[in-house]
C-alpha positions in Angstrom: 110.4 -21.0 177.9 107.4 -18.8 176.3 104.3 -20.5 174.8 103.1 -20.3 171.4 100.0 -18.0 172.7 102.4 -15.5 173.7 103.3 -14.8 169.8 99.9 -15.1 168.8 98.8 -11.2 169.4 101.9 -10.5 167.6 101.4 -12.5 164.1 97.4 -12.0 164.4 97.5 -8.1 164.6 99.5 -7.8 161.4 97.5 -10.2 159.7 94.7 -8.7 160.2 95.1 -5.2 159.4 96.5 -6.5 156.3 93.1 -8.8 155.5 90.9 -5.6 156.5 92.9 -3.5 154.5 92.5 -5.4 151.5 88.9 -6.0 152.2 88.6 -2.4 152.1 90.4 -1.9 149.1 87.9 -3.7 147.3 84.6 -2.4 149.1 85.7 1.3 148.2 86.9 -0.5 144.2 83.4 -1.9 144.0 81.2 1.2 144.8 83.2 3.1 142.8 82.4 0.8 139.7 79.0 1.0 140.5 79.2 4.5 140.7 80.7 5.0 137.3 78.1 2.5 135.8 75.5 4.1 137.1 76.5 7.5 135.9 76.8 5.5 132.2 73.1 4.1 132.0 72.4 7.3 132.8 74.2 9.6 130.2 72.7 6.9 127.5 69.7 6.8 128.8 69.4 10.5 128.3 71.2 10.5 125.1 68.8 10.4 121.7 69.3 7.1 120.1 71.4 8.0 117.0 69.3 5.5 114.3 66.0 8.9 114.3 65.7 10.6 110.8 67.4 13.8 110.7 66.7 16.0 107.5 70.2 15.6 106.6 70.3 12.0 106.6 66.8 11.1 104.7 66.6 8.8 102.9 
């Protein structure tokens, strides 16, 4: 008759490589999005605010 501790390299293992895996998922999901809102702030930043007196628009 086997134990229960000779299953438990075989249900752990799966488990977590799935568990990292996800972790992962999300670490590279979460740097990305800071990435892109980074490159945002930065593009507005730089961007002229669109409210300044032009000679066209004069009033």
């Amino acid at each position: 008759m086997t134990h229960w501790t000779d299953y438990f390299p075989i249900i752990l293992l799966p488990f977590k490589i799935i568990v990292v895996g996800i972790c992962m998922f999300f670490a590279i999901k979460w740097h990305y999005d800071q990435d892109q809102i980074k490159k945002r702030q930065s593009a507005d930043s730089k961007s002229p605010p669109d409210n300044t007196p032009t000679p066209e628009n004069k009033e």
